[in-house]
C-alpha positions in Angstrom: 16.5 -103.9 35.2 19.3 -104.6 32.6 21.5 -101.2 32.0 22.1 -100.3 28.9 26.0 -100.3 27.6 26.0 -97.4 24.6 29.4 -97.6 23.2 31.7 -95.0 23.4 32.3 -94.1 19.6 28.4 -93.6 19.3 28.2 -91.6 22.4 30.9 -89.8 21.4 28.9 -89.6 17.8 25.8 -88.9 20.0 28.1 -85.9 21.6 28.7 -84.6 18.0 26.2 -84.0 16.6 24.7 -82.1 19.9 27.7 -80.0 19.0 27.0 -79.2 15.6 30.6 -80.4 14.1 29.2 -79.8 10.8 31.7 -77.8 8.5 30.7 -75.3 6.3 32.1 -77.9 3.6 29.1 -80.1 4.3 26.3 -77.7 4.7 26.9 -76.5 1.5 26.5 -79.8 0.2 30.2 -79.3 -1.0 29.9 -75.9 -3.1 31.8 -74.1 -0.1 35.1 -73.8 1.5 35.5 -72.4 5.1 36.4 -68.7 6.4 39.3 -68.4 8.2 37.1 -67.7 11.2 34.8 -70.5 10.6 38.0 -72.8 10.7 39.1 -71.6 13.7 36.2 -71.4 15.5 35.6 -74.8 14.9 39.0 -76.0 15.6 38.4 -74.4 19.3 35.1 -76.0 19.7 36.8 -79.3 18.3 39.3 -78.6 21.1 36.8 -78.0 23.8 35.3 -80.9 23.3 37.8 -83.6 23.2 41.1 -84.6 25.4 42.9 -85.9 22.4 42.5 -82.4 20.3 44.6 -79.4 21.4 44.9 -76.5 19.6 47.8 -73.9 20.3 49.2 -70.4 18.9 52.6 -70.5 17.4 53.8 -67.0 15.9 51.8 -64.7 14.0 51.1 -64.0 10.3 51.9 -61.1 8.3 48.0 -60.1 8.2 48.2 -59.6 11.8 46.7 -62.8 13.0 47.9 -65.9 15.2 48.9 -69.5 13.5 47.8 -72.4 15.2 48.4 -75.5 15.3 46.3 -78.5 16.2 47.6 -81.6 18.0 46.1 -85.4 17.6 47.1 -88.7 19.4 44.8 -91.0 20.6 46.6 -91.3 24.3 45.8 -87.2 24.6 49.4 -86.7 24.5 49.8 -82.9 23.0 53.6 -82.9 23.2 55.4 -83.8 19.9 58.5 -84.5 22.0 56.9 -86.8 23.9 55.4 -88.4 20.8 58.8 -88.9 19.7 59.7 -90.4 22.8 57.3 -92.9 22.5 58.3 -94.1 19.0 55.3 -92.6 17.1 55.8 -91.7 13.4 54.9 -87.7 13.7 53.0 -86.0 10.9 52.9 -82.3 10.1 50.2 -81.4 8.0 49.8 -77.5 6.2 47.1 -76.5 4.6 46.2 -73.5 2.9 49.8 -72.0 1.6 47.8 -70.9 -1.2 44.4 -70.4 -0.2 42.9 -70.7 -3.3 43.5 -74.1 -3.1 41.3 -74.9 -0.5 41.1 -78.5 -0.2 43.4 -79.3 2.7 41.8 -77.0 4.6 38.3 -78.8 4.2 39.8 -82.0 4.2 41.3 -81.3 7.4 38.7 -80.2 9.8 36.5 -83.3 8.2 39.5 -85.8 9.4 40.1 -84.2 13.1 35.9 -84.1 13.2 35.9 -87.6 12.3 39.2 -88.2 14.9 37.8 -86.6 17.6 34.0 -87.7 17.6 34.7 -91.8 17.0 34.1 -91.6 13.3 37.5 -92.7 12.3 40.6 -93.7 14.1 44.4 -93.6 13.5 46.9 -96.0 14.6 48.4 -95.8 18.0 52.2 -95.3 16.4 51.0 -92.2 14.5 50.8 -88.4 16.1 49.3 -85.4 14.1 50.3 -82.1 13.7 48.1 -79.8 11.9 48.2 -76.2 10.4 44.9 -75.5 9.8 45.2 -72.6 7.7 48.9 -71.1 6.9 48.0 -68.0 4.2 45.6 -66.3 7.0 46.1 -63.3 4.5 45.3 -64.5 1.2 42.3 -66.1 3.0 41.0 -63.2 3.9 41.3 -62.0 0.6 38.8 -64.1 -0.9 37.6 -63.8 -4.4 35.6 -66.2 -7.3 37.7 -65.5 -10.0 41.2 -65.7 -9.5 41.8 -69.6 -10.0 40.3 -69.4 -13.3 41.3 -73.3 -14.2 39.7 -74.5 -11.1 36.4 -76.2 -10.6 34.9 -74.4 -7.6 34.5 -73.7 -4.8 32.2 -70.8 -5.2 34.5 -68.8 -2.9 38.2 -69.0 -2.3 41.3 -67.3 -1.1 43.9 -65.2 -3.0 47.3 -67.1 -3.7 49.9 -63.7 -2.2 49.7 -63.5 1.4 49.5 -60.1 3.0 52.6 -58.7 1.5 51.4 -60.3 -2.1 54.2 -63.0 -1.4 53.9 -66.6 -2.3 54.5 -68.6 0.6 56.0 -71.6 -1.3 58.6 -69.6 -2.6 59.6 -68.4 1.4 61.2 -71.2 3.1 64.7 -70.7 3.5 64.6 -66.8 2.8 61.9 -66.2 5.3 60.6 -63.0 4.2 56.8 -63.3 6.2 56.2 -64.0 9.2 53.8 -66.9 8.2 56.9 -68.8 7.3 59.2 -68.1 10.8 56.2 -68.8 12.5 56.4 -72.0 10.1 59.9 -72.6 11.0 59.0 -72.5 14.5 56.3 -75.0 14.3 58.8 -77.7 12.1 61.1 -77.6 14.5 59.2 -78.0 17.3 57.3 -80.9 16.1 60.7 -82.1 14.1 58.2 -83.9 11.7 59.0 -87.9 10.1 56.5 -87.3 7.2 55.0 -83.3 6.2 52.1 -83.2 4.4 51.5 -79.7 2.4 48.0 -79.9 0.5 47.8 -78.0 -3.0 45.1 -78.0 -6.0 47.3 -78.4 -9.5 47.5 -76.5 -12.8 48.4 -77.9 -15.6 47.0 -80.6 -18.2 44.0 -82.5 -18.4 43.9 -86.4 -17.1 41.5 -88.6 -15.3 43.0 -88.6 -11.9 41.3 -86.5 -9.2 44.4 -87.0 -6.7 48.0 -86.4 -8.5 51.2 -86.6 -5.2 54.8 -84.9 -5.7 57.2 -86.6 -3.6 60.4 -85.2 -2.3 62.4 -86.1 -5.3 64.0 -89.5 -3.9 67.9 -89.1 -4.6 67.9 -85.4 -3.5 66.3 -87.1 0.2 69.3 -89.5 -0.2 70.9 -92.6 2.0 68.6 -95.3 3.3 65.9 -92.7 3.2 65.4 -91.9 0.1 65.6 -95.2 -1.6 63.1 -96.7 0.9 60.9 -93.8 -0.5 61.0 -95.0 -4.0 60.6 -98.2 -3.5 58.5 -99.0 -0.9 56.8 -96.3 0.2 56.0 -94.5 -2.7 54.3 -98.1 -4.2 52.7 -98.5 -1.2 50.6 -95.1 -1.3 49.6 -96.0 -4.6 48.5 -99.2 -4.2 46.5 -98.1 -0.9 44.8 -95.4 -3.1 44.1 -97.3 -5.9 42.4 -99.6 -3.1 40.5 -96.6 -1.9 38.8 -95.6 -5.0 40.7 -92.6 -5.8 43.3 -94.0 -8.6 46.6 -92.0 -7.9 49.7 -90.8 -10.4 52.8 -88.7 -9.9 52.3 -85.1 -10.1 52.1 -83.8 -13.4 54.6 -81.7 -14.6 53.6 -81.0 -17.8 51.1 -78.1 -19.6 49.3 -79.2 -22.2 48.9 -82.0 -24.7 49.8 -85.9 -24.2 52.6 -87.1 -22.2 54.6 -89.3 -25.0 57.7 -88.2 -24.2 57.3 -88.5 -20.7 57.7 -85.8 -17.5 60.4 -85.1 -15.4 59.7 -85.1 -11.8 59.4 -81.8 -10.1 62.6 -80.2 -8.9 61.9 -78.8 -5.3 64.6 -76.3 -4.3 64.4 -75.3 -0.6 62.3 -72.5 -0.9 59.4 -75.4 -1.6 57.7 -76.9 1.7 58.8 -80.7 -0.3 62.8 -78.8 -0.6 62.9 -77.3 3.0 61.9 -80.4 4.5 64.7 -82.4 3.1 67.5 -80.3 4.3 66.0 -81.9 8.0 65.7 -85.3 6.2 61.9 -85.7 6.5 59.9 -87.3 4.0 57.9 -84.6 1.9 54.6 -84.8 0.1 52.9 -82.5 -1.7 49.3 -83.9 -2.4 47.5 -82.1 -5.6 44.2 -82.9 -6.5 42.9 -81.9 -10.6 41.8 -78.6 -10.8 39.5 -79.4 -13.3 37.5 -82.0 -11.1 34.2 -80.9 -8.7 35.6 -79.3 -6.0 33.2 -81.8 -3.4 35.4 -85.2 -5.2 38.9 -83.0 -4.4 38.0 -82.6 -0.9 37.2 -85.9 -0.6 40.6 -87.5 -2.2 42.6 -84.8 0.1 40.7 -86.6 2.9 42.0 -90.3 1.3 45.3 -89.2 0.7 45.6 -88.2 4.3 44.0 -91.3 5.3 46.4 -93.8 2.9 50.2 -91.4 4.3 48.9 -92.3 7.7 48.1 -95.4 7.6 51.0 -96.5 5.5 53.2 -94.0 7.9 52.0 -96.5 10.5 52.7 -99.3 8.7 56.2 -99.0 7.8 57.3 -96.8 11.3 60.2 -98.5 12.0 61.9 -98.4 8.8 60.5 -94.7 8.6 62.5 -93.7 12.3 65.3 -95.8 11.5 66.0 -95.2 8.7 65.5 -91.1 9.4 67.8 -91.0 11.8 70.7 -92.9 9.8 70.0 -90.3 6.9 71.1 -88.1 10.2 73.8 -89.9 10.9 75.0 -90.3 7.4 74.6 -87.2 6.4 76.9 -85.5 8.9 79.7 -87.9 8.5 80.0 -88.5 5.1 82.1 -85.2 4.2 80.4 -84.6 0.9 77.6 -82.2 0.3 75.1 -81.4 -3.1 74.7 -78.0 -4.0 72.7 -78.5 -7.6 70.8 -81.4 -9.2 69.4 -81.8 -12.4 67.8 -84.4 -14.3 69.1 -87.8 -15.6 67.6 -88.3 -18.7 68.7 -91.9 -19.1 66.6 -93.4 -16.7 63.2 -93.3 -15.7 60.1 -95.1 -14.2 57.8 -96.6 -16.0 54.3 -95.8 -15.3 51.3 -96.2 -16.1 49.4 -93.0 -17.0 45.3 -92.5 -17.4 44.7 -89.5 -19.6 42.7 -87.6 -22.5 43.4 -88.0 -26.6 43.9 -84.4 -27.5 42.1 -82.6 -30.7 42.1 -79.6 -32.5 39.0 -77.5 -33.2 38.0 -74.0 -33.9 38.4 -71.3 -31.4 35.3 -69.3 -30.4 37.6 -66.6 -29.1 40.3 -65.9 -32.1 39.0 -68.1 -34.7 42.1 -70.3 -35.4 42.5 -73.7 -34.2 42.8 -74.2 -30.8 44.2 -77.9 -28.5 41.2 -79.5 -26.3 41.6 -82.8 -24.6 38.7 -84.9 -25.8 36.8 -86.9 -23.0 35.2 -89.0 -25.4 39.0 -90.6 -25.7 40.1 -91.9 -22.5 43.7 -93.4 -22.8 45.8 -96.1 -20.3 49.4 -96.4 -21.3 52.8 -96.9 -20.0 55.1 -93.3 -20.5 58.1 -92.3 -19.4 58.9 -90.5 -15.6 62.1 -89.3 -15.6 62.4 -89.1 -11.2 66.3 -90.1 -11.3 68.2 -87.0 -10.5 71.9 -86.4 -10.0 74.4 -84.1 -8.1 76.0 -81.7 -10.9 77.3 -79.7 -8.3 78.7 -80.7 -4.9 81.1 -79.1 -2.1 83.4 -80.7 0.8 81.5 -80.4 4.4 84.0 -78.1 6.5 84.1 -79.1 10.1 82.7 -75.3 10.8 81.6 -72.2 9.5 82.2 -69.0 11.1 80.5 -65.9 10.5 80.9 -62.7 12.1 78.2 -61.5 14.3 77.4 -58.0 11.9 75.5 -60.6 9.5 72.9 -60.8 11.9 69.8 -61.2 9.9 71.7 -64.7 8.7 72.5 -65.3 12.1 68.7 -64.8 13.3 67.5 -66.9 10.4 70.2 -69.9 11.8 69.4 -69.2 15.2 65.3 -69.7 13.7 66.1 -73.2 12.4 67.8 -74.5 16.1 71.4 -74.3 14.5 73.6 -75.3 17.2 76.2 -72.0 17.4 78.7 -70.4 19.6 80.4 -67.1 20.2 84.0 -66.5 19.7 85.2 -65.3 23.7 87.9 -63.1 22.5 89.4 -61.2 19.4 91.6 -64.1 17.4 93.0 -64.8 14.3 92.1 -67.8 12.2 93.2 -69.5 9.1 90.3 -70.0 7.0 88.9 -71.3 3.7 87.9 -67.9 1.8 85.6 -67.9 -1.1 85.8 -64.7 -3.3 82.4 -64.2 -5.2 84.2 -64.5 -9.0 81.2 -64.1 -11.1 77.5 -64.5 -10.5 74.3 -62.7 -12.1 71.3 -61.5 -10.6 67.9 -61.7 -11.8 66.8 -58.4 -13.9 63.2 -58.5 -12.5 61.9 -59.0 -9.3 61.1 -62.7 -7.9 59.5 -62.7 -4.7 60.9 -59.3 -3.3 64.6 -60.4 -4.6 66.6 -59.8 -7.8 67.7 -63.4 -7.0 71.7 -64.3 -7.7 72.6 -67.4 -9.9 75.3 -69.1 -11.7 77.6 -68.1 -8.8 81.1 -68.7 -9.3 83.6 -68.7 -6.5 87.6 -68.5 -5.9 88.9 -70.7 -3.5 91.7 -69.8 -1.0 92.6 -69.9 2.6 94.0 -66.6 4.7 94.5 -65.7 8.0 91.4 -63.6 9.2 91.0 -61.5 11.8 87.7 -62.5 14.1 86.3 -60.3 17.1 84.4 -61.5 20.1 81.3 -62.5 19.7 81.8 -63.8 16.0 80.0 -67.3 15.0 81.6 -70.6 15.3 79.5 -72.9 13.9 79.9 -76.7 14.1 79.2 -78.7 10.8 78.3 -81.7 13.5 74.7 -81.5 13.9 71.1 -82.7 12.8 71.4 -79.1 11.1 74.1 -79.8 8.7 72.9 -80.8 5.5 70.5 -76.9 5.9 74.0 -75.1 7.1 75.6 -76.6 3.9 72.9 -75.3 1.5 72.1 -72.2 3.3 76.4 -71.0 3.4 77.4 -72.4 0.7 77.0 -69.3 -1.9 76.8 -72.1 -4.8 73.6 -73.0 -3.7 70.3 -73.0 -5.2 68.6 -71.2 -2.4 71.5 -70.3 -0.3 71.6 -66.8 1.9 73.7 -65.6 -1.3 71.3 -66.4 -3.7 68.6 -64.4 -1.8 70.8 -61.4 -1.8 71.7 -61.5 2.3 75.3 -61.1 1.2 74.9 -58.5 -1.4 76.7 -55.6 0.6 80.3 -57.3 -0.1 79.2 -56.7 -4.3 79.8 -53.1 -3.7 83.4 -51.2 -3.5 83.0 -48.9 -0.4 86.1 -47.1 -1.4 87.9 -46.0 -4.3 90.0 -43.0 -6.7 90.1 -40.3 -8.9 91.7 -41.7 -11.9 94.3 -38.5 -11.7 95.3 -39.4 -8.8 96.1 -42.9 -8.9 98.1 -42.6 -11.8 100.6 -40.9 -9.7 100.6 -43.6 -7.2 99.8 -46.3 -9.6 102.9 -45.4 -11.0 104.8 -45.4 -7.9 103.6 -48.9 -7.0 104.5 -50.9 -10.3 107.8 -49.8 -9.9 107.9 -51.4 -6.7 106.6 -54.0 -7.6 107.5 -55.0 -11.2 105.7 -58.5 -11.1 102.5 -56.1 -11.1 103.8 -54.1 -14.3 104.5 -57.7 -16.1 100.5 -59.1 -15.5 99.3 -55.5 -16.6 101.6 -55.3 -19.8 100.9 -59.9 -20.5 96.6 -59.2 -20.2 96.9 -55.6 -22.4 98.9 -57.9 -25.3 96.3 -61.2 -25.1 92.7 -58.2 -24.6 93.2 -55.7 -27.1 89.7 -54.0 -25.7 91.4 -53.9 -22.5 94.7 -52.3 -24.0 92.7 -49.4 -25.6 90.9 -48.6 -22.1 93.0 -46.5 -19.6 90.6 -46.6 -16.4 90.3 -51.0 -16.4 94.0 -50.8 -17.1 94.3 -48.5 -14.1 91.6 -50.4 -11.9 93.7 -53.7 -13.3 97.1 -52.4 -11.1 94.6 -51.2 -8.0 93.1 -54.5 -7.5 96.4 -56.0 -7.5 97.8 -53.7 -4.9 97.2 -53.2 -1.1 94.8 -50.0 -1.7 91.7 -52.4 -3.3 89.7 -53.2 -0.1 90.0 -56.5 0.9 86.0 -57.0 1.9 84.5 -56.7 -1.8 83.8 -59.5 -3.3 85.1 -61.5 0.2 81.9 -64.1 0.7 81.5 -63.1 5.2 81.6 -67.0 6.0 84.6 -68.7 6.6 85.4 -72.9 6.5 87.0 -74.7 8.9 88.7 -77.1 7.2 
C-alpha cells in the first residue's frame, strides 16, 4: 500500500481550520472589527497552536489591562536579541494607537493567521514583533459615531485612551502607561523598521493606501538617504505591483493639490519622530477613510506584506547602514534641535485624485466644495519632503543632572540611557543654560501648557554636585534621544513638556520697603550696578517711571536673587 505524503502547509491549513482561525473581520464578511478580547483570545489560541507564534505580557495600560506582544520567525526563535544576532531585519508593528482606526488591528491577526497556518510565508532574514492592540482603553470604549469621515466599520474604538490622551502625542513625555509599557517593548526588540498602522483624515483621492515616512533628512546619514531613494521607490513600486496603487501621505484638507504638500513634520512625540531619535526607519501606513472599510483592511495587509518583503530584500544595506547612522551620529559633534521645510525643492510625483466642484448646500444653503468622482485626475504636483536644520546645538561629551529630577531620570533610565552616579560631593565647571525667554501654551495640549520658542543664555560656572547626582555620557546608541530630550531648545524636549518648570518660579523674594534700604546699601558698593540701573532707566522710559522693576533690576544683579530660577537643572560637559 502506497502512503500518502500530505504536505505540511495543507496540514497545517487542515489544522486551521479544525481550530476555527476565522477573525471576526471575516465572519462579518468585512463589516466588523475585533473586541479587544476577541483579539486576544485569538492571539493565545494562535500561540497555542504554533511553535513559531509567541505571545508575551509587557507592561500594562492605563485601563488596567496587560500589553502584549506577539513574536514571529519561521525558525521559532522568540528572542529579538537573538534575531539580531542572527542578522535578521526585525520589525515592530503597533496597531490600534487610535482605535478608531482599526485596520492594523484586523490586518494583523489575518497576517500572523496566515503566518502561522502555511497560508503565507516571510523570508528567513525577517523577524516580527507585533502589538496587537496598543489603545486597550479607547478600545473598550467603542462607539459608531465618533469617526464621522470614516467608511465603517460598524463598530470602532474611541481615539483618547483611558485618561482621554492621545497616544501619538505621548512618546517622549510618557504620560500613560500604554506608552512606558511602549518604551519597554522598543527597546527590547531595538526595531530596524516600526510599522504604526492609522486610517487618514483629510481630502478626497483615489488611493485606498496613502504611507508617511520618517521624513528622510531628519533620519539623516547613510540612513536616511537610502530611504528616499531606494527604499521608499521600492515600496511603491511593489504596491503598485500588488494592486493597491500607493502615494505619500496626504497632508492637505480639502481641494486639489496644485501647489503641492509638504511632507509631515514628525516631532518625537509621533511613533515616526520617537523612532528616529534610535535611528530606525519609521512608517506610518494610512489607508482613505473614505474607502470600504473591507478594501482598507486588505491594503493594511499588502502594505505589511510589500515593508517585509522589501525589508528582506534590502537587509544588508538596512543593518549596515543602521548601525553607521549609530556610529555617525555619536561622533559627529553636531546635533538638530528644529527643522522646517525647504520650499525650494521637492519631488515630483505623480498624484491620482478628484476635480473639485461647487454646489448647493442642503445644510446652510450657500455653496459648498465636493470632490466630483465623475472627474478622475493623474498629474505630476509638487512634494515638498526636503527639510532642513534651522536650529542645531554642539553634542557635549556629558550631561549631568542631579538626582532630585527624578521623574527625568526615570523617563532616561526607561529608554536604556546608559548613566552613572556621582560617588562623592564635587564641584564641576559646567556649560549653564539660563532659560531667557520662552512661552507656554495658554490652553491645555495633552495634559501640558506646552513651552516653545525657548530662548537660552549660555555660560559656564563652577557648580556644586552631591553624591548620587547624574553623569551621563553623550557616547552611546542613546545620544541623538539625550540630545533632543536635554536640550531645552527642543521640540519635544523634557522643557517643552514642562518637567523643568519649577526653576520658572522665584522661591524667595522682598518687601519693596525693605529692599530699598539694602538696595541702597549695595549700589554703593558696587557702583558698576548703579551705572546699568541709571544706562537701562535712560534707553526704557517705561522702565524709568516704574519703581518696583527698577528695584527688582538692582536685586537680580546682586547676590540676594536666588541663583536656581531660571537655571535649566542639566549641565554640559564640554
Amino acid at each position: 500500500m502506497r502512503k500518502l505524503i500530505v504536505p505540511v502547509f495543507l496540514l497545517l491549513t487542515v489544522m486551521a481550520k479544525a481550530q476555527n482561525f476565522s477573525t471576526p473581520f471575516e465572519k462579518s464578511a468585512g463589516k466588523q472589527t475585533t473586541t479587544y478580547e476577541e483579539c486576544i483570545r485569538f492571539y493565545r489560541q494562535l500561540d497555542s497552536y504554533s511553535k513559531r507564534v509567541a505571545m508575551k505580557e509587557m507592561g500594562k495600560s492605563d485601563a488596567g489591562y496587560p500589553l502584549h506582544v506577539v513574536l514571529y520567525a519561521n525558525n521559532g526563535v522568540a528572542n529579538p536579541a537573538e534575531w539580531h544576532k542572527q542578522g535578521k531585519v526585525v520589525i515592530l508593528i503597533n496597531n490600534g494607537i487610535h482605535p478608531g482606526e482599526p485596520d492594523g488591528i484586523d490586518a494583523s491577526m489575518l497576517l500572523l493567521r496566515d503566518l502561522a497556518t502555511g497560508k503565507a510565508r516571510i523570508p528567513d532574514n525577517v523577524a516580527l514583533a507585533v502589538i496587537p492592540l496598543y489603545n486597550i482603553g479607547g478600545a473598550l470604549n467603542r462607539n459608531s459615531y465618533s469617526r464621522v469621515n470614516q467608511d465603517g466599520p460598524e463598530n470602532y474604538g474611541f481615539r483618547g485612551n483611558a485618561q482621554n490622551l492621545d497616544l501619538n502625542r505621548d512618546f517622549t513625555k510618557n504620560d500613560s502607561w500604554e506608552a512606558r509599557a511602549f518604551v519597554q517593548i522598543f527597546h527590547w526588540v531595538n526595531p530596524d523598521i516600526q510599522i504604526d498602522n492609522h486610517v487618514s483624515d483629510g481630502a478626497d483621492y483615489q488611493y485606498t493606501m496613502t504611507l508617511l515616512c520618517s521624513q528622510w533628512n531628519k533620519l539623516g546619514g547613510s540612513l536616511g538617504v537610502f530611504l528616499h531613494d531606494v527604499f521608499q521607490p521600492a515600496l511603491f513600486e511593489g504596491m503598485e505591483k500588488s494592486g493597491w496603487p500607493l502615494t505619500p501621505y496626504v497632508n492637505f484638507e480639502e481641494g486639489n493639490p496644485d501647489k503641492g504638500w509638504e511632507a509631515f513634520y514628525d516631532p518625537p512625540r509621533f511613533s515616526s519622530g520617537y523612532a528616529t531619535l534610535f535611528h530606525t526607519i519609521a512608517f506610518m501606513p494610512e489607508t482613505h477613510m473614505l474607502k470600504a472599510f473591507a478594501a482598507r483592511v486588505k491594503a493594511t495587509y499588502a502594505m505589511m506584506e510589500t515593508i517585509i518583503a522589501k525589508g528582506a530584500a534590502y537587509a544588508i544595506d538596512i543593518l549596515e547602514k543602521r548601525r553607521e547612522n549609530i556610529i555617525n551620529y555619536v561622533g559627529n559633534g553636531q546635533g538638530a534641535l528644529r527643522w522646517q521645510v525647504d520650499t525650494t525643492r521637492w519631488d515630483n510625483i505623480s498624484f491620482r485624485g478628484y476635480e473639485t466642484g461647487t454646489k448647493v448646500s442642503e445644510v446652510t444653503g450657500m455653496h459648498r466644495m465636493y470632490y466630483d468622482h465623475t472627474r478622475p485626475f493623474e498629474r505630476k504636483v509638487k512634494f515638498f519632503n526636503y527639510y532642513t536644520p534651522v536650529q542645531g546645538v554642539s553634542v557635549p561629551k556629558a550631561y549631568v543632572i542631579p538626582q532630585g529630577w527624578h521623574a527625568v531620570i526615570e523617563l532616561l533610565r526607561l529608554n536604556q540611557v546608559d548613566m552613572r552616579q556621582i560617588t562623592h560631593d564635587t564641584i564641576m565647571k559646567v556649560g549653564v543654560y539660563r532659560i531667557a525667554d520662552y512661552r507656554s501654551n495658554s490652553r491645555p495640549y495633552e495634559k501640558h501648557h506646552k513651552n516653545g520658542s525657548v530662548k537660552v543664555a549660555r555660560t559656564s560656572d563652577a557648580v556644586v554636585f552631591r553624591k548620587g547626582d547624574y553623569l551621563i555620557a553623550t557616547a552611546q546608541p542613546a545620544c541623538r534621544f539625550l540630545v533632543e530630550m536635554l536640550e531645552p531648545e527642543g521640540d519635544d524636549s523634557y522643557f517643552a513638556w514642562n518637567f523643568f518648570d519649577a526653576v520658572l518660579q522665584e522661591k524667595e523674594g522682598y518687601s519693596d520697603y525693605r529692599w530699598e534700604d539694602v538696595a541702597a546699601e549695595w549700589i554703593k558698593a558696587h557702583p558698576e550696578v548703579k551705572q546699568a540701573l541709571d544706562d537701562k532707566k535712560k534707553t526704557d522710559s517705561a522702565f524709568a517711571g516704574n519703581a518696583s522693576a527698577q528695584l527688582e533690576f538692582v536685586y537680580k544683579h546682586s547676590p540676594y536673587y536666588e541663583p536656581e530660577h531660571m537655571r535649566y537643572p542639566v549641565y554640559r560637559i564640554e
